[in-house]
N, C-alpha and C positions, 0 to 999 in steps of 0.2 A: 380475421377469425378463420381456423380452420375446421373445414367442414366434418362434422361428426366422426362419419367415417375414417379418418385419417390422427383422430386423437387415441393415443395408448392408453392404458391402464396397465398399472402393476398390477398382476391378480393377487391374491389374496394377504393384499400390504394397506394400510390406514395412509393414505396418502395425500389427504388435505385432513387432518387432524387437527389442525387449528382453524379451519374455515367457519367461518360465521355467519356468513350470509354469500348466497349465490341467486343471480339472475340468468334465469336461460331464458331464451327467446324460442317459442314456440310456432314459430312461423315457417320454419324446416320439418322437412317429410321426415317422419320417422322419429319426431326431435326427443319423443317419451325413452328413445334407446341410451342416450345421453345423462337422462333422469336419473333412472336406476341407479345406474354405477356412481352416480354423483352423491346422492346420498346414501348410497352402502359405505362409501368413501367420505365420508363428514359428518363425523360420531359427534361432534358438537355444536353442529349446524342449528341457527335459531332463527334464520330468516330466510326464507324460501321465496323469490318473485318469479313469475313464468308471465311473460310476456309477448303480447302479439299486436302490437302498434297496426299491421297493414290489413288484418282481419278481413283479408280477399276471398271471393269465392272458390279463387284454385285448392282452398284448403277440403274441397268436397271431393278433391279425386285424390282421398286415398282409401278406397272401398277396398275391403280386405282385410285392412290391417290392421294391429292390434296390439296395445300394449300391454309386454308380458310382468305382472304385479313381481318383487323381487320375493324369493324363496323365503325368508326374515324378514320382517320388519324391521329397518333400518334403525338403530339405534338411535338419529338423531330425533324419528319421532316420537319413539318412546319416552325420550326423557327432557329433549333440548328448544326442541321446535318451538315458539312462541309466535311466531308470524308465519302467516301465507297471506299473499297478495296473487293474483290473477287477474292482471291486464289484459281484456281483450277476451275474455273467455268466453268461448263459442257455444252456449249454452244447449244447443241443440245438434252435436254432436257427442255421438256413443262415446268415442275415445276418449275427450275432457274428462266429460263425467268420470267417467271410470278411476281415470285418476285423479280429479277432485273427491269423490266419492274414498278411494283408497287413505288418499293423506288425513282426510276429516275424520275415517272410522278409526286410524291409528295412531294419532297425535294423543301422547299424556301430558304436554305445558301447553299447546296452543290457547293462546291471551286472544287473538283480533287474527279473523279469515276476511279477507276484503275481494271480491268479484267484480270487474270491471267490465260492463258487457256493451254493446252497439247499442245505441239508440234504437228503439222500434218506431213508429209510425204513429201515433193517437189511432189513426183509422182504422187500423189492423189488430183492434179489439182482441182476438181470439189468440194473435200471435202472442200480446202483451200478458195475457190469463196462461197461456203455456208456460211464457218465461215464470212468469210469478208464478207456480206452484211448483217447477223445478227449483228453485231459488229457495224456496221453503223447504224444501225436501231435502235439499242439501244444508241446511239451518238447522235440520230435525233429525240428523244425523247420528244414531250412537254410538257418540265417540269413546274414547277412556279418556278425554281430559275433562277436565273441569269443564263449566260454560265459560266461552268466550262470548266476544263481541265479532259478529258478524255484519260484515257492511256489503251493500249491494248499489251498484252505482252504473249509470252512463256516460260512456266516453264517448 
């Protein structure tokens, strides 16, 4: 796999126009820069996975940074999008959100958003009452699609 930085774009050419489903792995610094131009570039995109299997704490040093939302609204979530899946989502970081929060408000087919997050602790009460009302928030989301089916789960 090569690293972010070192993959081209054609600018302003449709160049997975038949893509259907893509998997990015979010466990690379910066990996939201990858996102964008992926679905500006996959006008028929209908499955969307972002994935983070190693869900390590190095993922807190990236204070600063920021993913920047694309100019458009990508075509494929206006019209194509029917699945999001988020493996590993770091529910308490600003970034995720932001672009969970983003794809939820702008999907017009999204069917089924599934959230994969860490296990928390039974004992840690209060941590467990945070996730679940960020969970909910992102469930209560005013999107332009229809209602789907939201799933919220521990890996």
């Amino acid at each position: 796999m090569l690293p972010h930085a070192q993959i081209k774009y054609p600018s302003g050419s449709i160049f997975f126009h038949q893509l259907l489903s893509l998997e990015l792995h979010t466990n690379k610094r910066k990996w939201w820069n990858l996102l964008t131009p992926m679905l500006e570039a996959s006008p028929k995109l209908q499955i969307l996975k972002l994935t983070d299997l190693d869900m390590s704490s190095a993922k807190g040093n990236r204070i600063g940074q920021k993913w920047i939302q694309p100019k458009c609204v990508p075509e494929c979530l206006l019209f194509d999008l029917e699945t999001f899946v988020w493996t590993g989502y770091e529910w308490q970081r600003k970034d995720e959100k932001e672009v969970a929060t983003y794809i939820l408000r702008n999907t017009g087919s999204l069917k089924k958003a599934t959230f994969s997050t860490k296990p928390i602790e039974p004992v840690k009460l209060k941590k467990l009452k945070k996730r679940r009302e960020m969970l909910n928030e992102l469930a209560s989301l005013g999107r332009a699609s229809n209602p789907c089916d939201f799933v919220f789960e521990s890996i």
